[in-house]
C-alpha positions in Angstrom: 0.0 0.0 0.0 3.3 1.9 0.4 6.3 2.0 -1.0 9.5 4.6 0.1 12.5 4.4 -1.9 16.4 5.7 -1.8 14.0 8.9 0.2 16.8 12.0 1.0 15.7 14.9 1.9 18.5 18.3 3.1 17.7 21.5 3.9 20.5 24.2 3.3 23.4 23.8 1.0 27.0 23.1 1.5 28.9 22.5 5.0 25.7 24.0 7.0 23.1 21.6 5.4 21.0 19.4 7.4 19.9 16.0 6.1 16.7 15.3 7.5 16.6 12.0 5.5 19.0 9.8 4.7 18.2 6.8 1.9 15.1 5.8 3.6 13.2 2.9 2.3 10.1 0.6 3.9 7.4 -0.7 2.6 3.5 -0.9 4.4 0.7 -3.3 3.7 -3.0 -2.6 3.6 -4.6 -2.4 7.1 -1.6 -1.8 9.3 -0.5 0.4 11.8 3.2 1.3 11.4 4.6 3.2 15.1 7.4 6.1 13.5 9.7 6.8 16.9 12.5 8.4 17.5 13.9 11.8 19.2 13.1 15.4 18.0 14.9 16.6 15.3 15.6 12.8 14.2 13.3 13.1 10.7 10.0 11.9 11.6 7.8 14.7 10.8 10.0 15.8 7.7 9.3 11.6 6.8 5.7 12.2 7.4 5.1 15.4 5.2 7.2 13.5 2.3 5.1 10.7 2.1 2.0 12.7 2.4 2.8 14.8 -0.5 3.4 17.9 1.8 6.9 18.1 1.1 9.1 17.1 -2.1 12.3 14.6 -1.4 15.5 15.7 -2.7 15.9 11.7 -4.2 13.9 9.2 -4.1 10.0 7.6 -4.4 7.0 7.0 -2.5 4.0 5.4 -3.9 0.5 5.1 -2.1 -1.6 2.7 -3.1 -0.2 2.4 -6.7 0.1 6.5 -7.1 3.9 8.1 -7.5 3.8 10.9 -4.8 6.8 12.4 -5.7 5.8 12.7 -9.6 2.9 14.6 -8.9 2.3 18.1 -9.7 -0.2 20.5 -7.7 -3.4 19.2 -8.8 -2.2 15.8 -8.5 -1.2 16.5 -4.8 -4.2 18.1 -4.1 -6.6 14.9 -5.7 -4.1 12.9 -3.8 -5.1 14.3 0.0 -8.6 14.3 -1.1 -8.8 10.7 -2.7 -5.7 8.7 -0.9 -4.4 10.7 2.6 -5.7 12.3 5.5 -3.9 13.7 8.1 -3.9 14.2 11.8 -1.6 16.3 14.1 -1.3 17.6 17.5 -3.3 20.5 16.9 -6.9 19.6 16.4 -7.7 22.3 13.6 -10.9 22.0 14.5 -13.5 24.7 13.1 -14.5 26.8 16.2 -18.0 27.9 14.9 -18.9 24.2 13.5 -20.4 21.4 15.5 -18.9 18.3 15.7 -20.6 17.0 12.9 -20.4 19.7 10.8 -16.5 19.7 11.2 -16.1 15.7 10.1 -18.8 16.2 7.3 -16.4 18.7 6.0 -13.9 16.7 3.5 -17.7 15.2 2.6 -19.0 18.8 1.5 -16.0 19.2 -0.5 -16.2 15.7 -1.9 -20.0 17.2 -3.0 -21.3 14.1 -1.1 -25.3 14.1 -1.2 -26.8 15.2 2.1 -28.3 12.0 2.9 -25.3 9.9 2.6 -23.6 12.8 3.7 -25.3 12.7 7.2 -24.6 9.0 7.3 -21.3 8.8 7.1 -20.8 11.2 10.0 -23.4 9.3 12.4 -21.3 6.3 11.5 -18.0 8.0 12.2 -18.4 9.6 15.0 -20.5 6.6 16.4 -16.7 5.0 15.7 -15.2 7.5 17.7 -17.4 7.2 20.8 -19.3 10.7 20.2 -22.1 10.2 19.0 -24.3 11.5 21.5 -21.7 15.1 21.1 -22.9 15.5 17.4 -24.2 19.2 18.0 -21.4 20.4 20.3 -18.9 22.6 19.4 -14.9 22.3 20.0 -15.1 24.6 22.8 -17.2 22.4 24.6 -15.3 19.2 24.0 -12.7 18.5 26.0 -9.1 18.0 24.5 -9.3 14.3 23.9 -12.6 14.5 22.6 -11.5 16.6 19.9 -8.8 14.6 18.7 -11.3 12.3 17.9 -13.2 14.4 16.1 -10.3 15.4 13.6 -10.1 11.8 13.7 -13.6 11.0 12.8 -12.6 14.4 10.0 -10.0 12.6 8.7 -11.6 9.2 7.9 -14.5 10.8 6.1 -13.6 10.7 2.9 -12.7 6.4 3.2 -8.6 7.6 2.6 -6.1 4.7 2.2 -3.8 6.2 4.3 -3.9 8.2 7.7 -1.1 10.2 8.5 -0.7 11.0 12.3 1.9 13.2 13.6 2.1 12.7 17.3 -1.7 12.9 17.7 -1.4 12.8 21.6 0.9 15.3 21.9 -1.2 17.8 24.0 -3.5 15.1 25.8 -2.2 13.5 29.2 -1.2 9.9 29.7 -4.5 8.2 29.5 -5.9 10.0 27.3 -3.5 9.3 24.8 -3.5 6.0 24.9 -7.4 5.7 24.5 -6.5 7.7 21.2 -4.1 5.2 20.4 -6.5 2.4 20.9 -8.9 4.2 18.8 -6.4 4.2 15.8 -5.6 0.6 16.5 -9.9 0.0 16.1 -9.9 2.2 12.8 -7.2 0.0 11.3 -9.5 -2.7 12.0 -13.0 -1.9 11.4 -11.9 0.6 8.4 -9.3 -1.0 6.8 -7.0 2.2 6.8 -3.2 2.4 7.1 -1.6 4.1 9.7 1.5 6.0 9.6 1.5 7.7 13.2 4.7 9.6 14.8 4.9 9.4 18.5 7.8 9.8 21.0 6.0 7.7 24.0 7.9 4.1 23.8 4.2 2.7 25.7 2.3 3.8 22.5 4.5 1.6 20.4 2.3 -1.9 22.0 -0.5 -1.2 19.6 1.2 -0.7 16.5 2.1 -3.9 14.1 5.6 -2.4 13.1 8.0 0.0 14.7 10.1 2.6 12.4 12.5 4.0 14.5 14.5 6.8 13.3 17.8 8.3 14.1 19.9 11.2 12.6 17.0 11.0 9.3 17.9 6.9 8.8 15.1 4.7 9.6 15.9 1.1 11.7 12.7 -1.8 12.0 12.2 -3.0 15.2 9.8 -5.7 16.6 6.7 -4.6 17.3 4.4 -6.4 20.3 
């Protein structure tokens, strides 16, 4: 489901440039939850943005679900995060005037998705993400937990092939976290997604098939539990 090939990617030139990727290669099958650790500054989020089209690689290939990433131009990428990614990060980017649902039926709206399907996808996700009975709230009156799964209910809207996570529990405490976690672990199962999620908690790394970790922007495999 995806391929990374010979990735580099440097920022600067000469002497002073840093190489946030160094000949990175792994491959991911359909339906699995792949754990990217390592310390800050060690390339995880710069791996991340490559493989979701956000950023270019100097060298290299990535390919999701039979599409070339890295030959695509604007309108590709852009078809590409509509049709084949979503994304998650630490900051919820949640629409503060929008209710729950409205915020997940978002990618829908743009997808020109008929109301009545529409409406049923996001019972149905955000039944998935334990909220359905917080359908007409708005972010401000979720707490911070909740509303991680609501840009995770956002992101799955639109069926994607790949969900791209980049440390999604970075502003919740301990235990809330992990019940994030086990929620992706559930959408890998029920929905069939592949997960690419970035964390620096070693506990979080239990519920992931495979562990990526990465050091100075070279990725090592590790077994997973």
């Amino acid at each position: 489901m995806l391929s990374v090939r010979g990735v580099h990617r440097r920022f600067g030139e000469g002497p002073a440039a840093v190489h946030a990727l160094r000949d990175v290669s792994f491959d991911v099958g359909t339906g699995t939850m792949v754990a990217l650790v390592g310390r800050s500054g060690s390339g995880k989020t710069t791996l991340l943005n490559v493989v979701g089209g956000l950023d270019s690689p100097d060298d290299g290939t990535v390919v999701v679900d039979g599409t070339e990433v890295t030959s695509l131009d604007d309108d590709g990428l852009s078809r590409l995060r509509r049709e084949k990614v979503a994304y998650v990060f630490q900051t919820f980017g949640l629409i503060p005037v929008l209710s729950a649902a409205e915020n997940v039926g978002i990618p829908l709206r743009l997808a020109r998705v008929p109301a009545a399907e529409r409406e049923r996808r996001v019972a149905t996700l955000l039944d998935l993400v334990g909220l359905a009975g917080h359908a007409e709230q708005r972010p401000d009156e979720l707490s911070g937990g909740q509303q991680q799964r609501v840009a995770i209910a956002r992101a799955l809207a639109a069926s994607p092939k790949l969900l791209i996570a980049d440390e999604p529990t970075g502003q919740l405490d301990a235990e809330t976290g992990l019940a994030v976690m086990a929620l992706l672990r559930g959408v890998v199962e029920s929905e069939r997604v592949t997960v690419l999620v970035s964390t620096h908690d070693p506990v979080m790394m239990a519920l992931a098939d495979r562990v990526l970790r990465m050091h100075d922007g070279r990725v090592d495999e590790q077994a997973g539990s």
